[in-house]
MIDO-888243 format. One line per 2 residues: number of its first residue (from 1); their letters; for each residue x, y, z of N, C-alpha, C. Coordinates in Angstrom, 1 decimal. Layout:
MIDO-888243
NUM	A	X,Y,Z,X,Y,Z,X,Y,Z; ...
This chain:
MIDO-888243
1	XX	-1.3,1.0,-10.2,-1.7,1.2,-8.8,-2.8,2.2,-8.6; -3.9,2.0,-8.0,-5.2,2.9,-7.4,-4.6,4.0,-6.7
3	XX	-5.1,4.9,-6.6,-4.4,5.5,-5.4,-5.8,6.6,-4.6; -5.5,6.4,-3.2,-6.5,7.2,-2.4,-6.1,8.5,-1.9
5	XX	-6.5,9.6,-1.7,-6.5,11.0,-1.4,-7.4,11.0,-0.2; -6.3,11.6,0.8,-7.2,12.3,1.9,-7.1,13.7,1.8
7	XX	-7.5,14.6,2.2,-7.4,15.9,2.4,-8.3,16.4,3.3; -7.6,16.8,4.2,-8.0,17.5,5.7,-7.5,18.7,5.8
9	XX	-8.0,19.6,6.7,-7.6,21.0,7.0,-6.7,21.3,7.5; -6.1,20.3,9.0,-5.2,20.5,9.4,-4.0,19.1,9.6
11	XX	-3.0,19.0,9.9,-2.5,17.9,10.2,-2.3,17.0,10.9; -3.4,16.0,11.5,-3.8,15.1,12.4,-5.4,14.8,12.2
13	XX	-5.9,15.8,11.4,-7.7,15.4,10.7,-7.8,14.0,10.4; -6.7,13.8,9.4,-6.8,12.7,9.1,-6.7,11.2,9.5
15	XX	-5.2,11.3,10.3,-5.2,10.7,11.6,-6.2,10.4,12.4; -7.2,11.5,13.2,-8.2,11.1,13.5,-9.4,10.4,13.2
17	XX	-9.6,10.4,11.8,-11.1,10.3,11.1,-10.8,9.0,10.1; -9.8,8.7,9.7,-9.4,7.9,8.3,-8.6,7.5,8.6
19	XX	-7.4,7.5,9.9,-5.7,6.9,9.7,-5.8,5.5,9.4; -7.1,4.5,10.1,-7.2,2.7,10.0,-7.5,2.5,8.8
21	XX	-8.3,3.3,7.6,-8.9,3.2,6.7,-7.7,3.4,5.5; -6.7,4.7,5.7,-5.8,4.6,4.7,-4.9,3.5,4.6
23	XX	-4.9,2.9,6.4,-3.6,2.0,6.4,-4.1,0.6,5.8; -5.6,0.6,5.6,-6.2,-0.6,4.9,-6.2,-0.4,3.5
25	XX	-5.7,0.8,3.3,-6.0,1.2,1.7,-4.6,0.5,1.5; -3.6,0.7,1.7,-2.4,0.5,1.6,-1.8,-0.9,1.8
27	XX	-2.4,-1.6,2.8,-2.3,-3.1,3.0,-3.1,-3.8,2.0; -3.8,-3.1,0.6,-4.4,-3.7,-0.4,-4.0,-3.0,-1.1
29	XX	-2.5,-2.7,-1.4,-1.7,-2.4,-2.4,-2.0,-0.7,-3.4; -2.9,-0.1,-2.6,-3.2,1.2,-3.0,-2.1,2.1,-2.5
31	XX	-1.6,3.7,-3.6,-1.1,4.1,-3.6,-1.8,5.2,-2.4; -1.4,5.6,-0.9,-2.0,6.5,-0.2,-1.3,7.7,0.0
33	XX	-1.9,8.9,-0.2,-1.6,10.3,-0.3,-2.0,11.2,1.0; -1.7,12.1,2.0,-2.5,12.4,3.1,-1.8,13.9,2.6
35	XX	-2.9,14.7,2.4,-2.5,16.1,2.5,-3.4,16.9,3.7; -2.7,17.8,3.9,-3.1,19.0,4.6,-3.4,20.8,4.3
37	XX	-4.6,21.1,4.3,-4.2,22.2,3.3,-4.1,23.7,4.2; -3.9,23.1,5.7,-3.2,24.2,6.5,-1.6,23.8,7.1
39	XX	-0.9,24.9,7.5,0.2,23.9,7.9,0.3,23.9,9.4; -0.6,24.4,10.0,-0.9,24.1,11.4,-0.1,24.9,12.1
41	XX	0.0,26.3,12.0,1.2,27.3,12.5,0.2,27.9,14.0; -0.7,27.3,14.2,-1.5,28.2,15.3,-2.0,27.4,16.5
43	XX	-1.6,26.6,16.8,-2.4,25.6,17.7,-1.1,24.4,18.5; -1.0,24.3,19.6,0.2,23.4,20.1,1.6,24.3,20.2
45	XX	2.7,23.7,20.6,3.8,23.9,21.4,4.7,23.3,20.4; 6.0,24.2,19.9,7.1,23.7,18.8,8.0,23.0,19.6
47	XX	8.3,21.9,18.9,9.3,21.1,19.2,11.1,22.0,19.6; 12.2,21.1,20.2,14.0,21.7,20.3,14.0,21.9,18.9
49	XX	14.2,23.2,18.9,15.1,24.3,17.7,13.5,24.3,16.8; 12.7,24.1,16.6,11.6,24.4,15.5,10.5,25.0,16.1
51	XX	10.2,25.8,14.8,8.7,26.7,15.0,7.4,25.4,14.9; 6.3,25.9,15.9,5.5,24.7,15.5,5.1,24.8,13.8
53	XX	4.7,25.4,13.3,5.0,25.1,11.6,5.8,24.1,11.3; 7.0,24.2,11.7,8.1,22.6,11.7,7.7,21.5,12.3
55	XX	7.3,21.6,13.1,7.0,20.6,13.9,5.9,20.0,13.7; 5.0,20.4,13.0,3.8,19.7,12.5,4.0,18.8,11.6
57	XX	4.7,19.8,10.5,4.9,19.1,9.2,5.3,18.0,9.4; 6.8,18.0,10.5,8.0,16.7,10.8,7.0,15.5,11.2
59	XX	5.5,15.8,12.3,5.0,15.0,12.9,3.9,14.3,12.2; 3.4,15.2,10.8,3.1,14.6,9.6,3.9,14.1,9.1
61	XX	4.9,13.8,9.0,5.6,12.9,7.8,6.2,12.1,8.5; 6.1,11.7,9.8,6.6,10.6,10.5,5.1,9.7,10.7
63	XX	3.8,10.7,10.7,2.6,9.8,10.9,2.7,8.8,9.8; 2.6,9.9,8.5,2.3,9.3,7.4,3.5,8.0,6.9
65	XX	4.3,8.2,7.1,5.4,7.0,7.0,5.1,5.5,7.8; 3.9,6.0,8.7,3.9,4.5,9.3,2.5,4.0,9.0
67	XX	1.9,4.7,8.0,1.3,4.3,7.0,1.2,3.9,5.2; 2.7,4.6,5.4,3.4,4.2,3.7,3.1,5.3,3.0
69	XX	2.4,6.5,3.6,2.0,7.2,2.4,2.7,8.6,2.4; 2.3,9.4,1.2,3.0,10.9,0.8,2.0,11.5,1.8
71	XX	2.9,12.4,2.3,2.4,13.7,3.5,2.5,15.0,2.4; 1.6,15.5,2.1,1.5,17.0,1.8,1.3,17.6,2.4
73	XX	1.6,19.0,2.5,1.0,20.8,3.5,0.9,21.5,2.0; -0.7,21.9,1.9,-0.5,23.1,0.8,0.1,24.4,1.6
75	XX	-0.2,24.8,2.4,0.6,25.6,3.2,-0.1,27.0,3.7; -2.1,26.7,3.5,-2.4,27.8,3.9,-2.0,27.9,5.3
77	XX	-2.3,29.9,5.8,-2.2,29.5,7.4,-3.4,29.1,8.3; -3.5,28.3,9.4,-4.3,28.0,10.2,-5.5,29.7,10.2
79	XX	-6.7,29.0,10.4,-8.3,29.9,10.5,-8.0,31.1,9.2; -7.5,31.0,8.6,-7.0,31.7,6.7,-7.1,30.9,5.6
81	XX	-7.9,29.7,5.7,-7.8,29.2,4.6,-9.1,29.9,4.1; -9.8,30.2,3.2,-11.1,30.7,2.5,-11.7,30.2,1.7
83	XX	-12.6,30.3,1.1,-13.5,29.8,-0.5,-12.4,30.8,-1.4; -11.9,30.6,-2.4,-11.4,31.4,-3.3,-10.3,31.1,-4.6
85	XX	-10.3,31.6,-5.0,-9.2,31.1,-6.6,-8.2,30.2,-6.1; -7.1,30.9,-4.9,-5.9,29.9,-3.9,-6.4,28.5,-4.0
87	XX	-7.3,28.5,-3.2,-7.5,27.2,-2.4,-8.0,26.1,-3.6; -8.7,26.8,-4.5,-9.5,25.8,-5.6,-8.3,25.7,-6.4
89	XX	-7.5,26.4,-7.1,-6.0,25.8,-7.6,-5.2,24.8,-6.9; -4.9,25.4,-6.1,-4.6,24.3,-5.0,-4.5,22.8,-5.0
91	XX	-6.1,22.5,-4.3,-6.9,21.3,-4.4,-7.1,20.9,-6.0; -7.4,21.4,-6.9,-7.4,21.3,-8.3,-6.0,20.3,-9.1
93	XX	-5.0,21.3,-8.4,-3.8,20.6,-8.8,-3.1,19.6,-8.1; -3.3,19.6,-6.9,-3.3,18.2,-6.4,-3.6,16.7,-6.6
95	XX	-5.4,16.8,-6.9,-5.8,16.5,-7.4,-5.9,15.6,-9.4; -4.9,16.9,-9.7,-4.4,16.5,-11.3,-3.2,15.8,-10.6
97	XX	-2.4,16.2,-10.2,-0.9,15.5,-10.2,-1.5,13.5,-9.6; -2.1,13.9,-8.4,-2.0,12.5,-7.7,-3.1,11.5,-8.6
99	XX	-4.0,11.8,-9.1,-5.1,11.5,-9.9,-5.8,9.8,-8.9; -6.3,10.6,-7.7,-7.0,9.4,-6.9,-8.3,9.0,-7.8
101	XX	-8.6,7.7,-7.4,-10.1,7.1,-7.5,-10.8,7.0,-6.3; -9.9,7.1,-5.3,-10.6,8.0,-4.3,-10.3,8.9,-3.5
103	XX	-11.6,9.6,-2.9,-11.0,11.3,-2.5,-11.8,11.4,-0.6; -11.3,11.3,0.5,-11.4,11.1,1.8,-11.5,12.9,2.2
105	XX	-12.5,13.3,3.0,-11.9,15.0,3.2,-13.5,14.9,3.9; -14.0,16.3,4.7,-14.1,16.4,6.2,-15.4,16.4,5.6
107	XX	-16.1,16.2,7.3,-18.4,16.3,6.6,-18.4,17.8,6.8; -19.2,18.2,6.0,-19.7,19.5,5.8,-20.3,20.5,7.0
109	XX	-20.7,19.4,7.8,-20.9,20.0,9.0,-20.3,20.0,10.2; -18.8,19.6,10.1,-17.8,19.6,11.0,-18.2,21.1,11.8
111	XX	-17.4,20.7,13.0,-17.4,22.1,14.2,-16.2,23.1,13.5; -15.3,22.3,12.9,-14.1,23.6,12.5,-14.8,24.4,11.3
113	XX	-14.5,26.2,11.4,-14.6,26.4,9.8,-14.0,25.9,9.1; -12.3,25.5,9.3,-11.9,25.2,8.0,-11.9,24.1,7.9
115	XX	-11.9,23.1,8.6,-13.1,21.7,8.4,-13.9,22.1,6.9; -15.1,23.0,7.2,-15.9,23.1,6.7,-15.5,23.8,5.2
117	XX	-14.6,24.5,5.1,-14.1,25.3,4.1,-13.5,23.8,2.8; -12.5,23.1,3.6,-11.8,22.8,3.2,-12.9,21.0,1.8
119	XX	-14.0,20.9,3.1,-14.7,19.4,2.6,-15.8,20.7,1.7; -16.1,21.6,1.4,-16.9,22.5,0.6,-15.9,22.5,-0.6
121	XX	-14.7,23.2,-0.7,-14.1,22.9,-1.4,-13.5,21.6,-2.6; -13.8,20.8,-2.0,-12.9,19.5,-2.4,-13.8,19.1,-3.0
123	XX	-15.5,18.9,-3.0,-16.6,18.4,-3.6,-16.4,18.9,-4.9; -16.1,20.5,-4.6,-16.4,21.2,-6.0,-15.3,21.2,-7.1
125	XX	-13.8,21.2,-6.4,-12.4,21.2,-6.8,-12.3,19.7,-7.5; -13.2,18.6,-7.0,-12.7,17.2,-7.7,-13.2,17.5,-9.2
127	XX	-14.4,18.3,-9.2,-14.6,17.9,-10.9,-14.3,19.0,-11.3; -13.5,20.0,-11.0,-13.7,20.8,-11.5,-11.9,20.3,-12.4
129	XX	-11.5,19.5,-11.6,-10.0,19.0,-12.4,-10.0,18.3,-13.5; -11.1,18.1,-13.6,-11.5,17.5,-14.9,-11.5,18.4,-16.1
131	XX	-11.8,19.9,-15.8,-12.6,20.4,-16.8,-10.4,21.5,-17.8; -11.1,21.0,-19.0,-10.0,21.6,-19.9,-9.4,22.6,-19.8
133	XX	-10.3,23.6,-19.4,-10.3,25.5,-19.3,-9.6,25.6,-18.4; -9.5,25.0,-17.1,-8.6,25.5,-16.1,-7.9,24.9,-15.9
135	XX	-6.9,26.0,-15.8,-5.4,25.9,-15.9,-4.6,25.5,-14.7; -3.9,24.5,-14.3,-3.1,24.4,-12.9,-2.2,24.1,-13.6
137	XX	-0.7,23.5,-13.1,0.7,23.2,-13.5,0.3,21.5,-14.2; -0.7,20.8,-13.9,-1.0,19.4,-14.3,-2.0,19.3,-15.2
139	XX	-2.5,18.3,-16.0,-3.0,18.4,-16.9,-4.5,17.6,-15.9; -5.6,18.2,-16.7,-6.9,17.8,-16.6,-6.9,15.9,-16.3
141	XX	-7.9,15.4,-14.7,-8.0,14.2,-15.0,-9.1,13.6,-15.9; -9.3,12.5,-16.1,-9.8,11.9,-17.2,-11.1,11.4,-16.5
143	XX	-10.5,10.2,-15.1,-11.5,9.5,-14.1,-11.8,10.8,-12.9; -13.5,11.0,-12.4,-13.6,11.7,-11.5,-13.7,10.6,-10.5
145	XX	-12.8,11.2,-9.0,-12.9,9.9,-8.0,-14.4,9.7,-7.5; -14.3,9.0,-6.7,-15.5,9.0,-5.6,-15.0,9.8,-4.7
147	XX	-15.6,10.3,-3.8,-15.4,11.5,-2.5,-16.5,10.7,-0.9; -15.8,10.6,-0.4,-16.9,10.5,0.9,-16.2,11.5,2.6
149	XX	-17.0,11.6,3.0,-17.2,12.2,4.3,-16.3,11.6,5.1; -15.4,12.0,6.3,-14.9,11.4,6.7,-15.6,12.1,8.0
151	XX	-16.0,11.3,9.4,-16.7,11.3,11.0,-15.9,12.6,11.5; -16.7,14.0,11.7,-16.3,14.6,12.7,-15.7,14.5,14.5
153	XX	-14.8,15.0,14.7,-14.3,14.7,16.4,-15.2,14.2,17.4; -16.7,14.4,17.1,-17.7,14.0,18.0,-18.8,13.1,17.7
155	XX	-18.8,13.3,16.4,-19.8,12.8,15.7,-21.0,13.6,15.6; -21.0,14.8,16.1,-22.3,15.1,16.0,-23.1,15.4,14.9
157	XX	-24.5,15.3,14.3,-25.2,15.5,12.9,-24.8,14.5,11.8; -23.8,13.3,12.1,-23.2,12.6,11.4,-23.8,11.7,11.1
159	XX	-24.5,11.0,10.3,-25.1,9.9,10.3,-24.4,8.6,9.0; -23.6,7.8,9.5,-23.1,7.0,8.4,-23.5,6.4,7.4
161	XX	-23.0,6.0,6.2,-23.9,5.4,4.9,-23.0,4.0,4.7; -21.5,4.2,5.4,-20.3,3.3,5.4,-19.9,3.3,6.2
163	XX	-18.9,1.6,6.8,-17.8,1.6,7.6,-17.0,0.8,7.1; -16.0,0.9,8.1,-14.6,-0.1,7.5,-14.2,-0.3,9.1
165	XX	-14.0,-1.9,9.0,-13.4,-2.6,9.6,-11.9,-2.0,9.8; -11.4,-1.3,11.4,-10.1,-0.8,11.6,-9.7,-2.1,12.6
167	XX	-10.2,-3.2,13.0,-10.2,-3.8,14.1,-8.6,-4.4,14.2; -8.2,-4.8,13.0,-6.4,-5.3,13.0,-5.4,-4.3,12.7
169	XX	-6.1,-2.6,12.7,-5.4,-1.6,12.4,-5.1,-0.4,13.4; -6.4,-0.9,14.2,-6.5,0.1,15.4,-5.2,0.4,15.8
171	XX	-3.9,-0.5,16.2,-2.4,0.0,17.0,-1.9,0.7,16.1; -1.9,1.0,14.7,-1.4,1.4,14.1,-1.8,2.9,14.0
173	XX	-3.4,3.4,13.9,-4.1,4.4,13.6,-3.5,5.5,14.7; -3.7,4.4,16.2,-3.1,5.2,17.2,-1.6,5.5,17.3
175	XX	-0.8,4.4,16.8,0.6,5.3,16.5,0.6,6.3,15.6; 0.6,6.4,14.7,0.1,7.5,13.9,-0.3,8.7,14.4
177	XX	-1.1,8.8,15.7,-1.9,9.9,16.3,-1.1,10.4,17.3; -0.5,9.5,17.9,0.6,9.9,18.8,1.7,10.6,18.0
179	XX	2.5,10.4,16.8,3.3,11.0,16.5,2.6,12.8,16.6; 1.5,13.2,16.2,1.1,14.6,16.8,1.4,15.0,18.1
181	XX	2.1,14.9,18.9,2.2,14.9,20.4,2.3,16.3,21.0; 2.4,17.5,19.3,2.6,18.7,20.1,1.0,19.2,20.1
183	XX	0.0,18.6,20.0,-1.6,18.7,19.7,-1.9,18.2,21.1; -1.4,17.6,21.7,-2.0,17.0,23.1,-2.8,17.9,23.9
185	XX	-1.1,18.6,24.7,-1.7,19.5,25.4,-3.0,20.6,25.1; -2.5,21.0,24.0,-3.3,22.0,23.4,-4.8,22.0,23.6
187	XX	-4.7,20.6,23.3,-6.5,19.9,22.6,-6.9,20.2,24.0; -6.0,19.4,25.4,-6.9,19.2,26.3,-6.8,20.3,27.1
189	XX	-6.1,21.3,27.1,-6.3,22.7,27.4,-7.5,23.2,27.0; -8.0,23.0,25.6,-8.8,24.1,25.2,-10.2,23.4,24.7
191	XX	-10.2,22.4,25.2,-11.7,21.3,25.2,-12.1,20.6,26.3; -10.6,20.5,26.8,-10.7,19.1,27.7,-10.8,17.8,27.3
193	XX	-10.5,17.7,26.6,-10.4,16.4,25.3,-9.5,15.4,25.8; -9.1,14.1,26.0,-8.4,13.3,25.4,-8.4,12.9,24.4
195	XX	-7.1,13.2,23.3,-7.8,12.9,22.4,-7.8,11.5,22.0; -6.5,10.8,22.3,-6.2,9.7,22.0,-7.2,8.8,22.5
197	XX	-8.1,8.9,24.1,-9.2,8.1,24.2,-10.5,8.4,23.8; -10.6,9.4,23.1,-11.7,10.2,22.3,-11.7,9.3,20.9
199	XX	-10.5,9.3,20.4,-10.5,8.7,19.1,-10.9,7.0,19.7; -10.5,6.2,20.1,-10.5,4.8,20.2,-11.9,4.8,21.1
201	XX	-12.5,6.0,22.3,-13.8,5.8,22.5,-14.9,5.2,21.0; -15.2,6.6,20.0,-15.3,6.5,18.8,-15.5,5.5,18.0
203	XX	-14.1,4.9,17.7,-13.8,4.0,16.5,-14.5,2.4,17.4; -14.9,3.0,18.7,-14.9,1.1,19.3,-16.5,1.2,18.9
205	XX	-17.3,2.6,19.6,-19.0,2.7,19.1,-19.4,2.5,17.7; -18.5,2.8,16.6,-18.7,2.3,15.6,-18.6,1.3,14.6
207	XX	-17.8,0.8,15.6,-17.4,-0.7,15.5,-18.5,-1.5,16.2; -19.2,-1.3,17.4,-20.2,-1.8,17.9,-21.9,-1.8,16.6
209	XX	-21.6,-0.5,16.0,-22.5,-0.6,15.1,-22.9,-1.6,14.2; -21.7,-1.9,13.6,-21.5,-2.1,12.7,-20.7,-3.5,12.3
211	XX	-20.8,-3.9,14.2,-20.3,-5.9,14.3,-18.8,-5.9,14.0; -17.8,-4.8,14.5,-16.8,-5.0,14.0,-16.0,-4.6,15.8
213	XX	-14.9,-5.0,16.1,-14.6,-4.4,17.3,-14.3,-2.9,17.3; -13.4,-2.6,16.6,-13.3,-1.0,16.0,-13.4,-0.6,14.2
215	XX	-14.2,0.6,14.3,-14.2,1.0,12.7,-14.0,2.7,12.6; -14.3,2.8,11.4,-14.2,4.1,11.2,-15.6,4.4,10.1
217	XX	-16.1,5.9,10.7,-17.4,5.5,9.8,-17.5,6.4,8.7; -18.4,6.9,7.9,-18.4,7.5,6.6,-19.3,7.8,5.8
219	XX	-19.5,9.2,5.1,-20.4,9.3,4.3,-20.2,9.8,2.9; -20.9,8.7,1.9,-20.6,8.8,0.6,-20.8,10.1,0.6
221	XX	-19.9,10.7,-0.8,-20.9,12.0,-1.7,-21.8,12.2,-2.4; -22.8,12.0,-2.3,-23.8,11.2,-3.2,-24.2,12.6,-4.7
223	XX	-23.6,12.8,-5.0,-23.6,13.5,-6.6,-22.6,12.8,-7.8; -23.6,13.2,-8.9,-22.8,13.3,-9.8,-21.7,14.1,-10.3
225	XX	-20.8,13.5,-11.3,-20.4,11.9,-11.6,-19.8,11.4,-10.8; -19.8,11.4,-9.4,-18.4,10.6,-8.6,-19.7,9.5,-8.0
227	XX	-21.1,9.2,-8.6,-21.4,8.2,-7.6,-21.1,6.4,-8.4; -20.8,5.6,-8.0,-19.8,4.0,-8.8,-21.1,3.1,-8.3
229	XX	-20.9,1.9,-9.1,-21.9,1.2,-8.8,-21.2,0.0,-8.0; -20.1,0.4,-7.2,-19.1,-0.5,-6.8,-18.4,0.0,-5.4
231	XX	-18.0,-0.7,-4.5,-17.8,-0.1,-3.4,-16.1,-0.1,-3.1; -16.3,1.4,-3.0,-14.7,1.6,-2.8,-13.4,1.7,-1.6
233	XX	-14.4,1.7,-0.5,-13.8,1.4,0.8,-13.3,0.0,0.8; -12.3,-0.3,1.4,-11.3,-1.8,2.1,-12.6,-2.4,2.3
């Protein structure tokens, strides 16, 4: 079984940017993995009896369930994640244990830092799991995946190289998004955001691009060794 890796900063990145794409990964028999490598302790309103830390995680593993896939939190804390030994272990060993062919995580020029921290990281962390010398709890992979960009909240500076057809996945991407429901208020407090019509505004323009009713869009990694002569999106 193939298996695809997302890795996002916080827990709903992925939801927003990739949720139609993993659930296409999955409806073509691929093993899908959604990690998070903050656990979201700073942002939204905690559910009866839980700290939002609980309540994120719970609302990741209920997202990810109605996509079939494993929910990880590495467990930095929210605007603390950094460039540094932590985080590259981390991602490193993740990366050895789940051993994707493909690797989904944020454009470099996202608005969040740890957006930005987290898709800086992961370029450099995929091959570096390869290499013998460093040491994590899992053994060195063999295949380096492919990596691509997944669309920031606006799009802005984004320019796509890929899409994928979400058009028979769209109700799904959005259930998925809704399970975050302690992110609502938050978002539209401190942007003015909808986000739920933000995301489906989005995925319908680039679906317009791209002759599809809804998509999701994307940019390869273009370095070596992760670039294939073969296309690995659904």
């Amino acid at each position: 079984m193939k298996t695809v890796l997302g890795i996002g900063a916080h827990p709903d990145d992925l939801e927003i940017s990739c949720g139609g794409t993993l659930v296409r990964f999955k409806q073509q028999g691929w093993k899908v993995v959604m990690a998070s490598a903050c656990r979201g302790d700073k942002n939204g309103a905690a559910g009866k009896n839980e700290s939002i830390e609980e309540t994120r995680k719970r609302e990741s593993c209920e997202a990810a369930a109605i996509a079939g896939a494993e929910s990880v939190i590495l467990g930095f804390p929210d605007s603390e994640v950094f460039p540094g030994i932590a985080l590259r272990k981390a991602i490193v060993d993740l990366v050895r244990r789940v051993k994707p062919e493909v690797v989904i995580t944020h454009f470099p020029g996202d608005y969040h830092a740890d957006h930005r921290t987290v898709a800086d990281e992961v370029t450099k962390s995929v091959y570096t799991a390869s290499s013998m010398g460093f040491k994590t709890a899992h053994k060195p992979v063999v295949t380096i995946p492919v990596i691509y960009c997944m669309e920031p909240l606006a799009g802005i500076g984004f320019l796509p190289s890929e899409y994928v057809d979400i058009s028979r996945v769209m109700d799904m991407k959005l259930l998925m998004l809704k399970k975050h429901k302690s992110q609502f208020k938050a978002i539209k407090e401190r942007g003015g955001t909808d986000i739920l019509r933000r995301v489906a505004d989005v995925a319908k323009f680039r679906g317009w691009q791209s002759g599809a009713r809804y998509a999701e869009a994307f940019q390869l990694c273009q370095c070596w060794p992760n670039m294939k002569t073969w296309r690995t999106l659904p």
